[in-house]
C-alpha positions in Angstrom: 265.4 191.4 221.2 262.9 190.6 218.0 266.0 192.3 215.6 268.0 189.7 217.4 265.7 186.6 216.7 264.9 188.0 213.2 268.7 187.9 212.3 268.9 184.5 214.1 266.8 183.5 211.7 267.6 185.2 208.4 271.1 183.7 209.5 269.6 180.1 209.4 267.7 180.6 206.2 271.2 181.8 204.3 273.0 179.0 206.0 270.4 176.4 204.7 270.0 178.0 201.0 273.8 178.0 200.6 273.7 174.1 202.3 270.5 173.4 199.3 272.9 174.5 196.6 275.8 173.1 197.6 274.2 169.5 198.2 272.1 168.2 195.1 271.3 164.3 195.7 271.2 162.2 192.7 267.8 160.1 192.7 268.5 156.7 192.6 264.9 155.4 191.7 261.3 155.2 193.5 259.8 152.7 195.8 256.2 152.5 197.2 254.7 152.2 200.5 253.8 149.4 199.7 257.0 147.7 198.5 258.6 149.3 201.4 256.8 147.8 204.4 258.0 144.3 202.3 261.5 145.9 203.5 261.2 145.3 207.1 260.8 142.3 209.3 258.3 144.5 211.7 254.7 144.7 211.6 254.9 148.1 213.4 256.0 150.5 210.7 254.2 154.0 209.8 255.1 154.9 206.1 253.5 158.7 205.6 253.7 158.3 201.9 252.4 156.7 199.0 256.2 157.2 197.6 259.6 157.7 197.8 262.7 158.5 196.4 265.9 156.1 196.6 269.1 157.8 197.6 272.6 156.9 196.5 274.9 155.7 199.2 277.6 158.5 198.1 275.0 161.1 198.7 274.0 159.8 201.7 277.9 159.8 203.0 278.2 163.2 201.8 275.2 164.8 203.5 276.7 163.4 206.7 279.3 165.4 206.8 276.9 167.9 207.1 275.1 166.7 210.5 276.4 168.4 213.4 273.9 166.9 215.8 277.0 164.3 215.9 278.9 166.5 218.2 276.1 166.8 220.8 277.0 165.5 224.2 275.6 162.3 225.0 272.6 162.9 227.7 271.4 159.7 229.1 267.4 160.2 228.8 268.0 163.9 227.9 269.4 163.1 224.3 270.5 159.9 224.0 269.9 157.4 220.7 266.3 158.9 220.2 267.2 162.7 220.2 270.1 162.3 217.8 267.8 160.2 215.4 265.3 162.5 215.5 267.6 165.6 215.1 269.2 164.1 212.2 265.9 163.0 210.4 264.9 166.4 210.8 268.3 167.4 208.8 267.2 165.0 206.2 263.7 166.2 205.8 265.2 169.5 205.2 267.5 168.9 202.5 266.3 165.1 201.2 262.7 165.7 201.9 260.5 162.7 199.9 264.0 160.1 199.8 263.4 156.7 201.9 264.7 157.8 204.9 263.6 157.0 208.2 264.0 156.3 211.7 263.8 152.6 213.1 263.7 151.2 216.6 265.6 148.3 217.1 266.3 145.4 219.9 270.0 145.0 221.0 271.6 142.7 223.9 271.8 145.9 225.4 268.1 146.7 225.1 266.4 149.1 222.5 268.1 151.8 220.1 267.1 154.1 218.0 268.8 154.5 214.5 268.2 156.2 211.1 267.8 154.3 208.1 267.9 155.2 204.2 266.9 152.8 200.9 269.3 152.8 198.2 268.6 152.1 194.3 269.3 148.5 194.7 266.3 148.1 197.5 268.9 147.5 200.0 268.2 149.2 203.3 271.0 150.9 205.5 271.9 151.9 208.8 272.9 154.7 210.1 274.5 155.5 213.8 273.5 159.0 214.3 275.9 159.3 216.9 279.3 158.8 214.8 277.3 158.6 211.0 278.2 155.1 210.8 277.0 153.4 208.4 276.1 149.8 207.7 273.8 146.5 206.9 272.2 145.4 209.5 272.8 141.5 210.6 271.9 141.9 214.0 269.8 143.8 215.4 265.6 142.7 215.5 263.8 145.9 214.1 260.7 146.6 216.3 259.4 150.2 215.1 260.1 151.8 211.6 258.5 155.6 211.2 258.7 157.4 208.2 
């Protein structure tokens, strides 16, 4: 069984060196912590870092081709909006590690939601629906909870 886990993994590590070199994100600029809480309409944000990268919105659109967490069956309270946010952040940390990216809980007339999020090198922030890679401004929806 170990041979079998060890190829598993060996098998993942190929996969995501081949994904690194294929994938090269242009940086866009840098933002602080600071001038990213100024950002959001939300008191209740956790930034990790002093600073970040800004990410171009082609790169962005290009590395989600890449996020198969899309194809997931919906799971309501299983994995539903939270689980595929979190599953793509953790593709992002992977391959954009130190870019503004985030997740961000939001109010809807349907009730909360949780989204990903990404800066671009104009300040702007975007939106992304991790359940079809949507993305978009947002002119609706009342952030509540931003974690980066």
């Amino acid at each position: 069984m170990d041979r079998i886990i060890g190829g598993k993994e060996m098998i993942a590590k190929i996969i995501m060196k081949c994904v690194q070199l294929i994938f090269k994100p242009v940086v866009a600029g840098k933002i602080t912590g600071t001038e990213l809480k100024k950002l959001f309409t939300t008191k209740n944000i956790f930034i990790s870092d002093k600073a970040y990268t800004l990410a171009r919105h082609e790169d962005i659109e290009k590395f989600l081709k890449l996020n198969i967490f899309k194809l997931r069956q919906y799971v309501p309270e299983k994995y539903d909006c939270d689980n595929y946010a979190f599953s793509l952040m953790g593709m992002f940390t992977n391959l954009m590690s130190g870019y503004a990216i985030g997740i961000v809980w939001v109010k809807t007339p349907k009730g909360g939601h949780a989204l990903n999020f990404f800066v671009d090198g104009s300040n702007e922030v975007w939106y992304i629906e991790p359940q079809s890679n949507k993305i978009f401004k947002n002119k609706t929806y009342k952030p509540f909870l931003v974690v980066m």
